[in-house]
C-alpha positions in Angstrom: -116.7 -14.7 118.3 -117.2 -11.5 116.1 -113.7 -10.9 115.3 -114.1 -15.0 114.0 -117.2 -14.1 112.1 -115.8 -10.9 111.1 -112.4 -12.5 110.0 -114.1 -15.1 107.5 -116.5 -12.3 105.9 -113.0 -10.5 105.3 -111.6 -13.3 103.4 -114.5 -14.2 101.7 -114.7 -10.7 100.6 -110.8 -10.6 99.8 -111.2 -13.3 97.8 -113.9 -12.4 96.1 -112.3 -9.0 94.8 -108.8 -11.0 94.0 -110.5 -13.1 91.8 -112.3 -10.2 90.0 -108.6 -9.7 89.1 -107.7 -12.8 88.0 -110.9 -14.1 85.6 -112.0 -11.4 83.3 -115.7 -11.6 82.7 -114.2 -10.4 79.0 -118.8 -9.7 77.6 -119.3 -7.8 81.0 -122.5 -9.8 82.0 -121.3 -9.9 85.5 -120.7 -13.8 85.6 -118.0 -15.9 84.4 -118.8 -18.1 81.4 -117.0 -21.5 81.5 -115.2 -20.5 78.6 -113.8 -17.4 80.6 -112.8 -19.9 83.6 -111.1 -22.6 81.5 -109.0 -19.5 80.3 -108.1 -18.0 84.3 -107.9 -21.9 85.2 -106.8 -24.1 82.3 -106.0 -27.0 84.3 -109.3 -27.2 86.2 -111.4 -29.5 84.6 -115.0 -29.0 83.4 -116.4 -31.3 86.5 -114.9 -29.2 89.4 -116.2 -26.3 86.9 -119.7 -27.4 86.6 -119.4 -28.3 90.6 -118.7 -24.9 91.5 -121.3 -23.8 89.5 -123.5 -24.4 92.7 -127.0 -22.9 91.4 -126.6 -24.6 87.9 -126.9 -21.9 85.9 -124.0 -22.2 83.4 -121.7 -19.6 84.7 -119.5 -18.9 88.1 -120.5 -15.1 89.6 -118.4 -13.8 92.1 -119.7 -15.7 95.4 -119.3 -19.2 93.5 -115.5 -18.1 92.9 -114.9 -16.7 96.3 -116.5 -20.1 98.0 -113.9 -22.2 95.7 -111.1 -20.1 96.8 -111.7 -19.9 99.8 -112.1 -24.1 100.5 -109.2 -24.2 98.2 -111.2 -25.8 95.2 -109.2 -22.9 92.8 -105.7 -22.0 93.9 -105.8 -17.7 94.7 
């Protein structure tokens, strides 16, 4: 069961540091405005944008982007 729970924290994390890579958070504020998503992901559409935007705040930070990866919401 560790090497499970262990396996998925590894991916999560992976995913999490790829997609550092492939949005740039281009004013450094450590989130990703949805302008800086629609340019990583044009073909995403503002709806799945704003619904990964789980705690409503305007922008994606890195968990938020690592939990769409990860359920295949965004492609990695």
């Amino acid at each position: 069961m560790r090497l499970v729970g262990f396996s998925v924290v590894c991916a999560v994390l992976g995913s999490a540091a790829w997609a550092q890579t492939m949005v740039e958070d281009s004013d450094g504020d450590g989130v990703y405005s949805m302008d800086e998503m629609r340019a990583a992901y044009p073909d995403v559409s503002d709806d799945v944008l704003v619904q990964i935007d789980v705690n409503e705040d305007g922008a994606i930070d890195e968990e938020e982007l690592a939990a769409a990866i990860a359920v295949g919401v965004l492609d990695s």
